[in-house]
C-alpha positions in Angstrom: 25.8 15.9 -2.8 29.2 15.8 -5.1 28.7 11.7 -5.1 26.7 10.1 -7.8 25.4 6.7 -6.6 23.0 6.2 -9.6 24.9 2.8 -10.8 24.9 1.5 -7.3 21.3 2.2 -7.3 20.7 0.7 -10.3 22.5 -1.9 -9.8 20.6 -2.9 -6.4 17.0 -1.9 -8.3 17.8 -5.1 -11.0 18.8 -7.3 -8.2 14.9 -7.0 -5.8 13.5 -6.7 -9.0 15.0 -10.1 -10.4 14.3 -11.9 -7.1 10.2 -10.6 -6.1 9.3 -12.8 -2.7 5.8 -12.6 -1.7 4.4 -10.9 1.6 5.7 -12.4 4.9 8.0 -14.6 3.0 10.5 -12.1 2.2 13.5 -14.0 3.7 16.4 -13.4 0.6 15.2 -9.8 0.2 16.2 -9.3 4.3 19.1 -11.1 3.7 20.1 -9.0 0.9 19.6 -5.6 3.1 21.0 -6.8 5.5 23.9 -7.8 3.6 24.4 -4.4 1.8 24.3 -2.7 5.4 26.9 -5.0 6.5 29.2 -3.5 3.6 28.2 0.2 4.0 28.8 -1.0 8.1 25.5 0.1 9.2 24.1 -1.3 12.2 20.7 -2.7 12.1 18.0 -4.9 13.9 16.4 -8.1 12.9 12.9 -9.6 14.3 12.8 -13.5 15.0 9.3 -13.9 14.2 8.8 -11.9 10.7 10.7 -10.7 8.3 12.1 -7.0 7.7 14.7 -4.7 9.7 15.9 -1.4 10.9 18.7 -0.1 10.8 19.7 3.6 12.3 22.1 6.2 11.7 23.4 9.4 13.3 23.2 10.7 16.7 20.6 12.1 19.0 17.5 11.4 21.0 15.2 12.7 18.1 14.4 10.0 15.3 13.7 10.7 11.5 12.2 7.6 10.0 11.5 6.5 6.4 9.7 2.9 5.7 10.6 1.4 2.4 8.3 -2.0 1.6 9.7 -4.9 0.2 7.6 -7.5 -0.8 5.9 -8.4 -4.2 3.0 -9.2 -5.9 1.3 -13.0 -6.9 0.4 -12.8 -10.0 -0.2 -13.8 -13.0 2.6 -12.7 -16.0 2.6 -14.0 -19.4 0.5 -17.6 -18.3 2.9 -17.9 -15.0 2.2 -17.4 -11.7 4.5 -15.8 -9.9 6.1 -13.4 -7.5 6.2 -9.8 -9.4 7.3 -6.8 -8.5 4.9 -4.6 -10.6 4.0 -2.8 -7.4 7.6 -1.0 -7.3 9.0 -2.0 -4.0 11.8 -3.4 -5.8 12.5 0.6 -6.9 11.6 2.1 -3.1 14.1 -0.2 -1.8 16.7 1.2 -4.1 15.7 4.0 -3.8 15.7 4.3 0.2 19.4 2.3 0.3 20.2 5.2 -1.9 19.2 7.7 0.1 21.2 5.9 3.2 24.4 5.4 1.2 24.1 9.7 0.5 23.6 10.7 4.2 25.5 8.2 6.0 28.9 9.8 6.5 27.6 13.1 6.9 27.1 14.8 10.3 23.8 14.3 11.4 22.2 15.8 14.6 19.6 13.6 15.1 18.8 9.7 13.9 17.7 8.8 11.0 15.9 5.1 11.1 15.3 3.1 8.1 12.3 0.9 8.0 12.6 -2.0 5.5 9.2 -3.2 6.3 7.3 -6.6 5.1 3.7 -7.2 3.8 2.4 -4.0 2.6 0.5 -5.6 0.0 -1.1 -8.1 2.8 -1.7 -4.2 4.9 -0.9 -5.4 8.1 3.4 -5.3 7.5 3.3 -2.2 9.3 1.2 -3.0 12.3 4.1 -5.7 12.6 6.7 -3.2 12.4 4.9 -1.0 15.0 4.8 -3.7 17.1 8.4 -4.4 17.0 8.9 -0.6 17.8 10.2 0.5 14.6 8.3 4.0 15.3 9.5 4.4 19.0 10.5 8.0 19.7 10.4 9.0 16.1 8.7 12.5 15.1 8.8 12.1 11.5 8.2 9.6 9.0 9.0 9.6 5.4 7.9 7.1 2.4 8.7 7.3 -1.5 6.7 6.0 -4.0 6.9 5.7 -8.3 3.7 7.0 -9.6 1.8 5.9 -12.5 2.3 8.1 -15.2 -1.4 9.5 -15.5 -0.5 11.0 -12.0 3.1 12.2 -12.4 5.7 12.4 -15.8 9.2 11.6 -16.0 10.6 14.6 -14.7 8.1 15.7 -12.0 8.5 14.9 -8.4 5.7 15.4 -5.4 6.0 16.5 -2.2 2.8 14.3 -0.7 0.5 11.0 -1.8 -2.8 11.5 -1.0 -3.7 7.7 -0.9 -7.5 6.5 -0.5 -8.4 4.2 2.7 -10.0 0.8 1.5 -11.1 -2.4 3.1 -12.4 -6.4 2.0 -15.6 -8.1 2.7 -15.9 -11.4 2.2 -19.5 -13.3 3.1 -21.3 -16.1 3.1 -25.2 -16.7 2.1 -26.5 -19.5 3.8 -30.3 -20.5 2.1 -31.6 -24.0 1.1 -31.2 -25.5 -2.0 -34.5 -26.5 -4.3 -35.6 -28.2 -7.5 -35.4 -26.1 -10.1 -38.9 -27.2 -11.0 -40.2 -26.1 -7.5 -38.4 -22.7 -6.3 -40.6 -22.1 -3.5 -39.7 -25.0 -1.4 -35.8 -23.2 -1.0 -34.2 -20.2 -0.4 -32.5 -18.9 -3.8 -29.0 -17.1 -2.6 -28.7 -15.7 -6.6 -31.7 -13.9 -5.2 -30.1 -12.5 -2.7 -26.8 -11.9 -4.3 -28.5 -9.7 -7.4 -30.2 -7.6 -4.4 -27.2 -7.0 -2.8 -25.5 -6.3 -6.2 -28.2 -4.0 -6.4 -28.4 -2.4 -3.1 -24.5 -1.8 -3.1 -25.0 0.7 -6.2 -27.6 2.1 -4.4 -25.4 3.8 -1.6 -25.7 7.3 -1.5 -22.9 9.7 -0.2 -21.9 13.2 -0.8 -21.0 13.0 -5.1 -18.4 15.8 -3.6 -16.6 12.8 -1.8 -14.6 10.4 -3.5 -16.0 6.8 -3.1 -16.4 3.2 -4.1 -18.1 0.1 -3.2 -18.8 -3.1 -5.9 -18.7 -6.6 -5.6 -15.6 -8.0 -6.3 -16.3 -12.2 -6.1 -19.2 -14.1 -6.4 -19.5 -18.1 -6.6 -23.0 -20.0 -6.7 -24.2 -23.0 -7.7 -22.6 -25.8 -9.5 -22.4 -28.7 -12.3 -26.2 -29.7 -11.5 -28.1 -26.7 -13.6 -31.0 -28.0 -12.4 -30.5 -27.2 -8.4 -31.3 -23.5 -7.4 -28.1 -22.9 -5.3 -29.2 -21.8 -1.6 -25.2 -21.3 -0.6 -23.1 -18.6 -2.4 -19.7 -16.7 -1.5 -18.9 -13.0 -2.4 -16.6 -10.0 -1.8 -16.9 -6.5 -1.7 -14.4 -4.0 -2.2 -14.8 -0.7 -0.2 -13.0 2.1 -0.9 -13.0 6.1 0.0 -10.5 9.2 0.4 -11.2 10.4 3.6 -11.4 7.5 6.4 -14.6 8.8 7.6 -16.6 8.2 4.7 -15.1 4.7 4.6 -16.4 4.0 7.5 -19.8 5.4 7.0 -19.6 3.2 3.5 -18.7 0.3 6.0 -22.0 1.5 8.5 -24.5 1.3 5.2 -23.4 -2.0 4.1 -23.8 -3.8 6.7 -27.7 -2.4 7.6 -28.3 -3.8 4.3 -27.1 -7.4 4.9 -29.1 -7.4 8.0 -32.0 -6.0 5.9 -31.9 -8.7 3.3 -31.4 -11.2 5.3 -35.1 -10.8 6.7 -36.6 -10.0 3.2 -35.2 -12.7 1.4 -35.1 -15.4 4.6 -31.4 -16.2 4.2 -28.2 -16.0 7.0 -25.6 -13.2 5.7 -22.2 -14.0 6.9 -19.5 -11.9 6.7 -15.9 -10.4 8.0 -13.9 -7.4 7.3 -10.6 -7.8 6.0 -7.7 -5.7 5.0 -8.4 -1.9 5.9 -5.7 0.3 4.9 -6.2 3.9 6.1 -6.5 7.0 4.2 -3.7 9.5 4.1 -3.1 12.0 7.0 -0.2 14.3 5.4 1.7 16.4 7.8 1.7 20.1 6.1 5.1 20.3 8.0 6.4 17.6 6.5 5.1 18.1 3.2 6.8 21.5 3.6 10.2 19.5 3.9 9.2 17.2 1.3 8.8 20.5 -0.9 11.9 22.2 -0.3 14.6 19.1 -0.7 12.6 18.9 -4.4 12.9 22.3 -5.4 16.8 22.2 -4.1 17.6 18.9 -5.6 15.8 19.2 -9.0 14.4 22.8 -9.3 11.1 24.0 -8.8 9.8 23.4 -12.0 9.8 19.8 -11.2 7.9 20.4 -8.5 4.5 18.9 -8.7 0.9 19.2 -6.8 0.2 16.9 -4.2 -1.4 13.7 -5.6 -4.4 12.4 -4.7 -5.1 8.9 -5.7 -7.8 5.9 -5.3 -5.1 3.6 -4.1 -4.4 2.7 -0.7 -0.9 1.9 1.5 -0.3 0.6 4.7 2.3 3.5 5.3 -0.5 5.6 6.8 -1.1 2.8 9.8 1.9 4.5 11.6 0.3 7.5 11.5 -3.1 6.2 12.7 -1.8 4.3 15.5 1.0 7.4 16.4 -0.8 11.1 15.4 2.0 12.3 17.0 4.2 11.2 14.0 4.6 14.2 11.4 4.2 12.0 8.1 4.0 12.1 4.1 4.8 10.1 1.5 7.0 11.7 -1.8 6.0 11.0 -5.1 8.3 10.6 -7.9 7.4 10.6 -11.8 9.4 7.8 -13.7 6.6 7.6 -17.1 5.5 4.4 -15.3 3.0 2.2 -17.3 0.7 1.1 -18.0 0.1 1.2 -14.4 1.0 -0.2 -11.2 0.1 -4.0 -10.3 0.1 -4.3 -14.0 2.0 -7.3 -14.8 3.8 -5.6 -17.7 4.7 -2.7 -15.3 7.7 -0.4 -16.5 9.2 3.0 -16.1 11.9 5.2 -16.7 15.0 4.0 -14.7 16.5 7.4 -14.1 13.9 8.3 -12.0 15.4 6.1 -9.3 18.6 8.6 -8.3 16.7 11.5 -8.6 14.4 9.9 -5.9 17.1 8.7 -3.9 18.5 12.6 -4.1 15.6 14.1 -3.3 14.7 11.6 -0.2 18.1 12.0 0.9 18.0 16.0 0.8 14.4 15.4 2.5 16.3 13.4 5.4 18.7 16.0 5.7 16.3 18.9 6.3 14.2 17.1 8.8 
């Protein structure tokens, strides 16, 4: 723990952050990694069909894991569309190299597997990397995250993310069209789509259980003002924190599109898209988590487990493998004004002291 890598760190942190790919398109990023490994002579696996590695250290049968993401955002910034990095992968991949370059000449009794995983932001990267076996034989699995700063201050470090589960609908309303003189000879989808506005605020579950559903896109009609429009698209964004509630969200909404599809005499179409579990923390590795912060920074740095609206893919490997003891740190850095925010920003130091405490984290699992 003598080292100080924090100008190495930073160093690689301005380098993502200056070159943001997109989800599944990540292809300089790998390269990147893998180059760095190369000069730190850590061996590590590339996939033929998507982007991403692993690479592995140490010795043993039992595997430590940690999944750092590293794709960015499309988005709008200052009248450009763009790749961006406002969702801080650029700063967990710094942060996780870190973390390798402070354990990886030190005797380590089991292995310790780095996950440099694509497509988080598309939630299905690490279904991919599951696939690929990134999770085979490994007990425990460790993530990093910057927080915004209305969660965590400069200064203040986490031991667990609570992240909400969430999931997409997108539909389709299928009516027939009509002169707007003569609205009873079609089908009006506006109808429709103000009664399922309507009917989505009118969900009821336990106010002691954090919860969302509203409807994100809507498109009807067009330059003719005088044709009632009996086609119309729309979204809905579902969210929860506990999975179970999501899916009982998920159960409601779709009784009502079945419902008004007989009262108003329309076809409802619609898919599911996108769900990202909720969290499932490990108390025993949340306990790790807890003591590599206190060691590394003190405990009055310490924080309380956060619990936030947001969602991440991490918790699919979790889902998919219970057996897999999981939680997620989360470091304070002053970041605003928030997260996806074009303009993101934060406090640059906070990027060693992550990489120090991940790295003590490693070390004690």
């Amino acid at each position: 723990m003598n080292q100080n890598y924090e100008n190495q760190i930073l160093e690689w942190f301005e380098h993502f952050h200056a070159h943001p790919e997109v989800s599944w398109k990540e292809y300089e990023t790998t390269n990147t990694i893998a180059k760095i490994l190369d000069e730190l002579q850590i061996k590590y696996r590339r996939f033929e069909d998507v982007t991403g590695l692993v690479a592995e250290i140490g010795e043993g049968n039992d595997v430590i894991a940690v999944r750092a993401e590293i794709d960015a955002l499309w988005q709008e910034v200052d009248g450009i569309w763009k790749a961006n990095h406002s969702c801080g992968h650029s700063a967990i991949i710094s942060m996780v190299l870190g973390a390798l370059k402070y354990v990886k000449d030190e005797h380590l009794s089991k292995k310790i597997r780095f996950i440099f995983q694509p497509a988080e932001e598309k939630g299905n990267g690490s279904i991919a990397m599951i696939d690929h076996g990134a999770v085979e034989n490994v007990s425990q699995l460790f993530g990093i995250h910057l927080r915004p700063i209305e969660e965590l201050p400069l200064g203040k470090v986490s031991p667990s993310i609570h992240h909400g589960a969430g999931i997409f609908l997108e539909g389709k309303i299928k009516g027939v069209d009509a002169h707007g003189a003569r609205p009873h000879q079609g089908k009006n989808a506006i109808d429709a789509l103000f009664a399922l506005h309507q009917f989505v605020k009118s969900i009821y579950i336990s106010p002691f259980e954090p919860h969302s559903a509203k409807l994100t896109k809507i498109l009807a009609g067009g330059e003719s003002l005088n044709i009632i429009p009996g086609s119309a698209e729309f979204a809905i964004d579902v969210r929860a924190q506990k999975n179970e509630v999501l899916y009982k969200l998920k159960n409601q909404i779709e009784v009502g599109l079945n419902n008004l599809q007989s009262l108003y005499g329309v076809t409802f179409e619609w898919s599911w898209a996108d769900l990202t579990p909720g969290a499932e923390v490990s108390a025993e590795a949340e306990a790790i988590a807890r003591q590599a912060i206190i060691d590394v920074v003190g405990v009055s740095s310490l924080a309380d487990p956060v619990i936030t609206s947001g969602s991440d893919d991490f918790h699919f490997y979790t889902v998919k493998h219970p057996e897999i003891k999981a939680t997620m740190i989360g470091v304070g850095a002053d970041l605003a004004p928030g997260l996806h925010h074009p303009q993101m920003t934060f406090n640059k130091s906070a990027l060693d002291v992550g990489a120090r405490v991940l790295a003590e984290t490693l070390r004690k699992a």
